[in-house]
N, C-alpha and C positions, 0 to 999 in steps of 0.2 A: 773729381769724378765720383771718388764714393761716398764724399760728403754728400753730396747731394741724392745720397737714396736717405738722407735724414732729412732732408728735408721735410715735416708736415709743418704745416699750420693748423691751433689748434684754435677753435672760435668756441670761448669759454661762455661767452655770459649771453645770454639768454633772450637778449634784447633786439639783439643786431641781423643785421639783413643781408647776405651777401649779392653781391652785382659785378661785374663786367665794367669793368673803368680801362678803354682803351687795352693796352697789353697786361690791369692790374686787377686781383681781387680788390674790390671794396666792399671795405664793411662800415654799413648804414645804421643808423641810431635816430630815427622818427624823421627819415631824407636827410637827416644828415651825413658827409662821411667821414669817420672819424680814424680813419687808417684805409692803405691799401698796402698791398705786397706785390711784389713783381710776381707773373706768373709762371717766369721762365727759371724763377728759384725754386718753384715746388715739385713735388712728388706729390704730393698728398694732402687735402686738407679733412680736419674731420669737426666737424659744426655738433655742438648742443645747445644752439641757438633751436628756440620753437616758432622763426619767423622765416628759418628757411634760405634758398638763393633762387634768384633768377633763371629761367630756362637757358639766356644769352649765356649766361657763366656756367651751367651747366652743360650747355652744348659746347662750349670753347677750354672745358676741360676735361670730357670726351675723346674731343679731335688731338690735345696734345697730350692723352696719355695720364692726365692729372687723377687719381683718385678721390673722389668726393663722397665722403660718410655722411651720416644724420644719426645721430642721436638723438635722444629729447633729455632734458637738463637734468631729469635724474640719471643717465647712463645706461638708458638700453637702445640698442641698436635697432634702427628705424627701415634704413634704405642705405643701399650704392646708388654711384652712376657711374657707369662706364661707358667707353665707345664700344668700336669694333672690335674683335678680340684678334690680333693677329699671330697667332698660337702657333706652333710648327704640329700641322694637320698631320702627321706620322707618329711624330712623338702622342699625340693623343687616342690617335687610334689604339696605340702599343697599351697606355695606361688604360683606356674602355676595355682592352682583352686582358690585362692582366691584373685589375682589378676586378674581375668577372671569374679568376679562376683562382680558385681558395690556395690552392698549392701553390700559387706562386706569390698570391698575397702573403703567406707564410712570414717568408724571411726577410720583405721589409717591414711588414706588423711585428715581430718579434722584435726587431731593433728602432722601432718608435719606443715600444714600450721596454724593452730594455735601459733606454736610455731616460726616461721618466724615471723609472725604479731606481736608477743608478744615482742618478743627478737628487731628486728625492731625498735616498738614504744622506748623500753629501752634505747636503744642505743640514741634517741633523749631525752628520760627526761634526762637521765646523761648529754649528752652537755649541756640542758636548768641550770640542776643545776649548773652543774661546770664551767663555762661560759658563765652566764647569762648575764655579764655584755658587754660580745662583740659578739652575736650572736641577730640575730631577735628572742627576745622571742617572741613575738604575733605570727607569722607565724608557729615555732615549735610549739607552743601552740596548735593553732588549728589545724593541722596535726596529732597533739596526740592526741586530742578529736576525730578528725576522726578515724583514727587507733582503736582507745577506741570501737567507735559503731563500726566497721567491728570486732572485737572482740565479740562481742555480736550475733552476725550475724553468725559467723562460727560458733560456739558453737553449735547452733540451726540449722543449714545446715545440709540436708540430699540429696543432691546432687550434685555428682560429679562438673557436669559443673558450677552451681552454685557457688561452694567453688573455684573453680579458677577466676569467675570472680569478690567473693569479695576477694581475693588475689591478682587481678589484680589491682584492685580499691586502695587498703591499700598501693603496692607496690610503685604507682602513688601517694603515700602523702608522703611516706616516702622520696622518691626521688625527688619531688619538693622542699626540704628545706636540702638537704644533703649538701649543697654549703655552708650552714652555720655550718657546722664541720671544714669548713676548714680557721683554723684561721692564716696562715701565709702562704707569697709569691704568693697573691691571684692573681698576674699577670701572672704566670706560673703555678699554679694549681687550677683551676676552673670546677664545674659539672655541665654542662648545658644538660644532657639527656646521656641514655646509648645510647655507640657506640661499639659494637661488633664484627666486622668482614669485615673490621678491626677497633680496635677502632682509633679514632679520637684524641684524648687528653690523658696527662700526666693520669690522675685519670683513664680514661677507662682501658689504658694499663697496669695499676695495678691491675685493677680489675675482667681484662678479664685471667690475667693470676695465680693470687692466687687461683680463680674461679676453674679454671681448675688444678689446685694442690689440693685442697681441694676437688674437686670432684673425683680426684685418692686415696686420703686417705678414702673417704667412700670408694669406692668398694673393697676395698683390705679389708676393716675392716668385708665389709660384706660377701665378700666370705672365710673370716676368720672361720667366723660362720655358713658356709655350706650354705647362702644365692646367689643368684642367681645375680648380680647387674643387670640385664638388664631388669627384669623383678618388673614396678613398678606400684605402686599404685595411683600416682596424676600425673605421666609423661605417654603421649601416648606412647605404644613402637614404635619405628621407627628401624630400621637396623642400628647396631653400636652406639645405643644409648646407655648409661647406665642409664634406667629409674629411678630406684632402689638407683642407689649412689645419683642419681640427687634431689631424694626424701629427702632423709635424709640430702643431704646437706643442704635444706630450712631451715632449725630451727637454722642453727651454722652459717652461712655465715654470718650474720650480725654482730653477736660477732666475729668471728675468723677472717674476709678477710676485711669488709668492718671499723671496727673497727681500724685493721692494716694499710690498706694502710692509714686515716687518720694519725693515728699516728705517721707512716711515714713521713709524708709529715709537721705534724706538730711540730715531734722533730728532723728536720731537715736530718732525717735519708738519704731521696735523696734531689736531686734538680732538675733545668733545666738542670744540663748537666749530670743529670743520664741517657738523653733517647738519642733516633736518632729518628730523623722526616722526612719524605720522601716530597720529592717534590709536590705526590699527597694525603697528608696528615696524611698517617698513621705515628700512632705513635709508639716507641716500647722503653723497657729498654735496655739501653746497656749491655755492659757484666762487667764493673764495678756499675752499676744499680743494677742487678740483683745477683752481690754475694752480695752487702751489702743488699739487701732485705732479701735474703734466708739465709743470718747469721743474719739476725733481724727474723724473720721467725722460725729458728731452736730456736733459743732462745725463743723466747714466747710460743712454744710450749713444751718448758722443765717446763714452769710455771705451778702456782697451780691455781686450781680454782674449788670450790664448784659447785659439783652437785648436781643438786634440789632433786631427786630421792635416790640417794647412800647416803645421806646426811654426808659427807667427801670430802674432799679437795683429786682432783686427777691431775694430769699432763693435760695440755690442748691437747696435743696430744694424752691422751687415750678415749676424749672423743668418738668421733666416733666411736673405738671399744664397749665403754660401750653403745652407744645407738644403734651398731648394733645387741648385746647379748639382751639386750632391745628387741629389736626387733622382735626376734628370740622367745624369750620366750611368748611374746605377741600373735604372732601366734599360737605358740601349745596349749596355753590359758593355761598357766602356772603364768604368773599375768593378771590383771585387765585391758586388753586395755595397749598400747602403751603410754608409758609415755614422752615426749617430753623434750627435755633440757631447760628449762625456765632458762634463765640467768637471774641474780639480783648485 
């Protein structure tokens, strides 16, 4: 039963065509099919294929609840398709008013981004420990003391704007010394500043696009639980945004994406000829890049890892739905405030 919120299908290469085969995804290769999948194994599939699916398979996965992504092959996000949304109509009202009112937005915007800050910092004392001997400790060092007092800082933060700009502040220590996580092939993988749109380098292009895979796994986790994504508590809303997923991503992206792509990079998982480089600089994963990602990807998400809260070892792929139920309960004041994922 929880295996199966792992369930996605990822449709890597760029050729193929999805369709409706009786109860099955098919994927087409110039009419031909050269796989299907049962549909009653998925949760989710997500296509960077540039040929697309069928309206039948799109409407038949719709009606069962299937989430259906589009990328295009370089990894930027295209489209959903969803059905009906059947949301518990109270619990949404609740999050429409109380994301509408800054003082109560407060104290779960403080503990998204407490839990960013936190998990963040972590993420640098484990490289300090574990590789103290070939990283700048002094630099990590004082980036954690910083991080430490922006810690101290949000706890006591009673203001919206306030709480992102010492999250902008922590963000900017964290990512001055990330260059030092990466301890092998430092001529072809190097973090000199985020580049987004498009990214510029090997690291961005992994990071811009696990980014936006992990921000599809909150909203789907949260409109699991009859929550709204679009409507959030530390993201402005803007049209087509999903503020909501974007929130909850804060606290895990640093364990789940940016954890990853290092590791990537450092157990040799890609290289330089995982990507394609454009003439005017962009960068992107190829299409042999990108299945050995997402088979490294599917894999660490079948792993275990203790949650601070639950205190039990769960799949890292169920975390997001556990902290959107989390969530969920927090609002109706059924526990104690918003409890955040604190990785250790």
């Amino acid at each position: 039963m929880m295996k199966k919120l792992l369930n996605t299908l990822y449709v890597l290469s760029e050729d193929l065509y999805l369709a409706l085969d009786n109860e099955n995804v098919a994927a087409k290769r110039e009419g031909e099919i050269v796989g299907r999948v049962p549909l009653h194994t998925l949760t989710a599939i997500i296509s960077f294929s540039y040929l697309g699916a069928s309206p039948a398979l799109m409407g038949e996965c719709a009606e069962r609840g299937i989430a259906l992504s589009f990328f295009n092959p370089r990894g930027k996000f295209l489209a959903d398709v969803h059905g009906e949304r059947y949301g518990n109509v109270s619990l949404r009202r609740l999050q429409h008013k109380m994301t509408s009112d800054r003082e109560k937005s407060v104290p779960i915007a403080r503990n998204f981004i407490l839990g960013k800050v936190y998990n963040s910092k972590w993420v640098l004392e484990r490289a300090r420990r574990d590789h103290g001997l070939r990283i700048d400790c002094d630099s990590v060092e004082l980036a954690c003391s910083k991080m430490a007092n922006s810690l101290e800082r949000i706890r006591v933060c009673e203001d919206l704007d306030s709480l992102r700009g010492i999250e902008g502040d922590a963000a900017a220590e964290y990512f001055s010394v990330f260059d030092e996580l990466i301890l092998r092939n430092k001529e072809a993988f190097f973090y000199r500043g985020r580049s987004r749109r498009p990214p510029c380098d090997r690291v961005n292009a992994m990071l811009s696009l696990f980014y936006s895979v992990l921000a599809r796994d909150c909203s789907y986790a949260l409109e699991g639980v009859g929550l709204d994504p679009y409507f959030g508590f530390l993201h402005v809303d803007r049209p087509g945004r999903r503020s909501l997923a974007l929130d909850l991503m804060e606290e895990v992206r640093p364990v789940f994406v940016d954890r990853f792509v290092i590791t990537a990079i450092n157990n040799q998982i890609v290289s330089e000829h995982s990507f394609e480089e454009l003439p005017t600089g962009e960068t992107y994963l190829s299409e042999k890049g990108r299945r050995a990602l997402f088979d490294s990807w599917q894999e660490r998400k079948r792993s275990m890892i203790a949650h601070p809260f639950l205190k039990e070892k769960i799949p890292r792929g169920l975390v997001p739905h556990i902290q959107a139920q989390l969530l969920a309960k927090a609002m109706r004041g059924e526990i104690d405030g918003y409890p955040p994922f604190l990785w250790k």
